[in-house]
C-alpha positions in Angstrom: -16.6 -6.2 -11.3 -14.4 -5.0 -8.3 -15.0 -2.5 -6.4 -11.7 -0.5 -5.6 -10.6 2.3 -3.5 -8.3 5.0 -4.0 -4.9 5.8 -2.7 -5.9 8.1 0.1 -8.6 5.9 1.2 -6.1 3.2 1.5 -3.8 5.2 3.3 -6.8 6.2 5.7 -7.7 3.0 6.3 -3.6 1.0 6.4 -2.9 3.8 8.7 -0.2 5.2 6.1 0.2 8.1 4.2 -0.9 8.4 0.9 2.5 8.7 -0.8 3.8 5.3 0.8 0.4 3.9 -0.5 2.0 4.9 -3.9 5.0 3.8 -3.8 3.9 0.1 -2.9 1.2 0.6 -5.8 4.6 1.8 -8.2 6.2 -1.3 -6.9 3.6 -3.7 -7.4 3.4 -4.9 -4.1 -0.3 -3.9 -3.4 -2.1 -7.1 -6.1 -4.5 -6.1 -8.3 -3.3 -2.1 -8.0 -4.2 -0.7 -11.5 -3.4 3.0 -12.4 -5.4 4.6 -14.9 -4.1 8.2 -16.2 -2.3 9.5 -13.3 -4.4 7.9 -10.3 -4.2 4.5 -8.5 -6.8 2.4 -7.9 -6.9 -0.5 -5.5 -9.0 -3.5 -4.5 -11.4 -3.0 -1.8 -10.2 -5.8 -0.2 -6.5 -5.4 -0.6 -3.8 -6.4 2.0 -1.3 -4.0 3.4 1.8 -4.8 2.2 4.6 -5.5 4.6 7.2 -2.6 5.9 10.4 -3.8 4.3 12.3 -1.4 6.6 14.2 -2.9 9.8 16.1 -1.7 12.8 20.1 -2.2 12.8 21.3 -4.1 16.1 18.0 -5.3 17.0 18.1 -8.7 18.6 14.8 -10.8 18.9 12.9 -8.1 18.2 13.5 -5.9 21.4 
């Protein structure tokens, strides 16, 4: 069995907030995310997903 975290501890250790970690859950970017009644559970040793968000007018990254 897997052991899984929840959606603050995620956000805790990602760096996030907790909301953002549910969205991606929501989303089903986070694998293996499983929500059982009204609360997310995650893998222990799930990967941040990637911010989709970018910067307008940004060239090369600077």
């Amino acid at each position: 069995m897997l052991d899984y975290m929840t959606v603050k501890e995620a956000g805790e250790k990602w760096g996030i907030g907790s909301r953002m970690v549910t969205l991606y859950c929501a989303d089903g970017r986070i694998k293996g995310a499983e929500k059982i009644g009204n609360m997310w559970l995650l893998p222990k040793d799930a990967e941040k997903p990637k911010d989709g968000r970018y910067k307008r007018g940004l060239k090369n990254g600077k």
